[in-house]
Backbone as CSV, one residue per row, in Angstrom:
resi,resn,N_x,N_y,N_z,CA_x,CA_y,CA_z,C_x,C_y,C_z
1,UNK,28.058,-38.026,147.739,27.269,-38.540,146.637,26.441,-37.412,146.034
2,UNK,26.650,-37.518,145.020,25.613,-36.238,144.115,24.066,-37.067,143.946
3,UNK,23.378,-35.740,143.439,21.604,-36.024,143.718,21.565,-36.451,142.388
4,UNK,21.229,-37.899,142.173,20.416,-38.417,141.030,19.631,-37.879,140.085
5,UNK,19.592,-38.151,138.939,18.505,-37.359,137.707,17.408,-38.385,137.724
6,UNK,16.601,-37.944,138.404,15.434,-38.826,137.449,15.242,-39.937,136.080
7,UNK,16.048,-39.099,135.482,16.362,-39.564,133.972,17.393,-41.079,133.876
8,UNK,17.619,-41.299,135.120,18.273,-42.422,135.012,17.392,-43.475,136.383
9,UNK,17.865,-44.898,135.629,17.138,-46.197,136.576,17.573,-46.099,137.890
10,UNK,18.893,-45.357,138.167,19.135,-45.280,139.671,18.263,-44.977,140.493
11,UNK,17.660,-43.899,139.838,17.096,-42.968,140.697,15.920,-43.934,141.687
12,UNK,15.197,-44.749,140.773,14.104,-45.569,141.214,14.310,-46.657,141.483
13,UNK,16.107,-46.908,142.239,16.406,-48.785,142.210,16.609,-48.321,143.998
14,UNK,16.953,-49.394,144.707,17.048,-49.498,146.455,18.352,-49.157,146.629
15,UNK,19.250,-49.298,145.151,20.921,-49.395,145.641,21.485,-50.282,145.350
16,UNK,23.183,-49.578,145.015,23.969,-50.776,144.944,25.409,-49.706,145.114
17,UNK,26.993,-50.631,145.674,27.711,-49.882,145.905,27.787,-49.143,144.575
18,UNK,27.562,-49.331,143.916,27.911,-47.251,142.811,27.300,-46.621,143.559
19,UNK,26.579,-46.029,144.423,26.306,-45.351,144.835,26.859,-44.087,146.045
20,UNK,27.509,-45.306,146.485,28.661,-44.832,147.293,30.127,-44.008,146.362
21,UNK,30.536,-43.935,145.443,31.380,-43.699,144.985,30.417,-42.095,144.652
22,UNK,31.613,-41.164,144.601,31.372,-39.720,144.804,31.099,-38.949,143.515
23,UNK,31.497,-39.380,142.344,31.317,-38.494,141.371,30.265,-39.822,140.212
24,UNK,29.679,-40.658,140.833,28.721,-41.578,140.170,27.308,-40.778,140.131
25,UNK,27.217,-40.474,138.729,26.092,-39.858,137.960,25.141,-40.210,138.003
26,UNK,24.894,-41.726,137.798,23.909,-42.754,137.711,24.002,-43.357,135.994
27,UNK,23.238,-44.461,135.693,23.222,-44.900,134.434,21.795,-45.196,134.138
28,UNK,21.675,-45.261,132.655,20.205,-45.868,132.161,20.097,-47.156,131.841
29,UNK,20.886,-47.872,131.780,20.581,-49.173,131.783,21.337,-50.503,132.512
30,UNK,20.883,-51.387,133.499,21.361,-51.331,134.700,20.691,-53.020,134.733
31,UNK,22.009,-54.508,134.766,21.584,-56.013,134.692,21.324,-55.872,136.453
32,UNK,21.452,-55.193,137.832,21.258,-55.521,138.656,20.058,-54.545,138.829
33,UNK,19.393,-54.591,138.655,18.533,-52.995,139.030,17.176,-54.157,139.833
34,UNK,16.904,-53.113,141.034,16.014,-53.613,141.959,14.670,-52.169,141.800
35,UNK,14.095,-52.441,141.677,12.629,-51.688,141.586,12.369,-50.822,143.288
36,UNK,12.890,-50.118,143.890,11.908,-49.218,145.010,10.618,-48.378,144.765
37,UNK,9.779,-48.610,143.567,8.983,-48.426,143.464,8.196,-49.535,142.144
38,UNK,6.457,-49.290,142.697,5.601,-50.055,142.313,5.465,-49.483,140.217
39,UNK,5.512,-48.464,140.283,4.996,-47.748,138.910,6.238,-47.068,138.469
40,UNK,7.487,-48.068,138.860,8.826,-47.229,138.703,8.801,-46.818,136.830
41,UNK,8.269,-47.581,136.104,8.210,-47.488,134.794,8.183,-46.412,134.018
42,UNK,6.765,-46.240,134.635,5.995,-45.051,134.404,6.548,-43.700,134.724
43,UNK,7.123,-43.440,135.538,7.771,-42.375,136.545,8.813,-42.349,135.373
44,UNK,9.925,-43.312,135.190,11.333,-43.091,134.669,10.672,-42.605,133.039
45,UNK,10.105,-43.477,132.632,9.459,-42.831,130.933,8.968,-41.588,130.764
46,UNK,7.872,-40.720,131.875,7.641,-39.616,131.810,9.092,-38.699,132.160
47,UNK,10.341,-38.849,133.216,11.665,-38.225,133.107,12.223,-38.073,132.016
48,UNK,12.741,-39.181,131.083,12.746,-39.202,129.899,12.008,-38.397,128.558
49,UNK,10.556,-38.368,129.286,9.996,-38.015,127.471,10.472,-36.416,127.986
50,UNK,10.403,-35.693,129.760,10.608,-34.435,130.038,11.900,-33.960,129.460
51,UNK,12.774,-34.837,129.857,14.104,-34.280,129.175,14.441,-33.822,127.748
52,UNK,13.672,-35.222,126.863,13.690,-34.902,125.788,12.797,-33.544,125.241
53,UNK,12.033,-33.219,125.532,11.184,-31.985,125.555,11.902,-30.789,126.069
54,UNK,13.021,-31.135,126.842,13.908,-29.770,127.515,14.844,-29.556,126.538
């Protein structure tokens, strides 16, 4: 499994089998997405505004 971007909802969900599959990037927008964090919001919007700034 490759290391997640920030820049995507994976990064801040508990999991789901995509994850297991080997060349899965991650995605930004996601109908099963589970929250592993409290201020996941906040975190993924500041990845975002960084990228866009890169």
């Amino acid at each position: 499994m490759k290391q997640l971007e920030k820049d995507t909802v994976c990064y801040y969900c508990y999991g789901c089998n995509k994850l297991l599959l080997e060349n899965f990037n991650g995605i930004k927008h996601c109908n099963g997405f589970a929250p592993a964090y409290s201020n996941w919001q906040e975190r993924y919007y500041k990845a975002l505004k960084e990228e866009k700034n890169e």
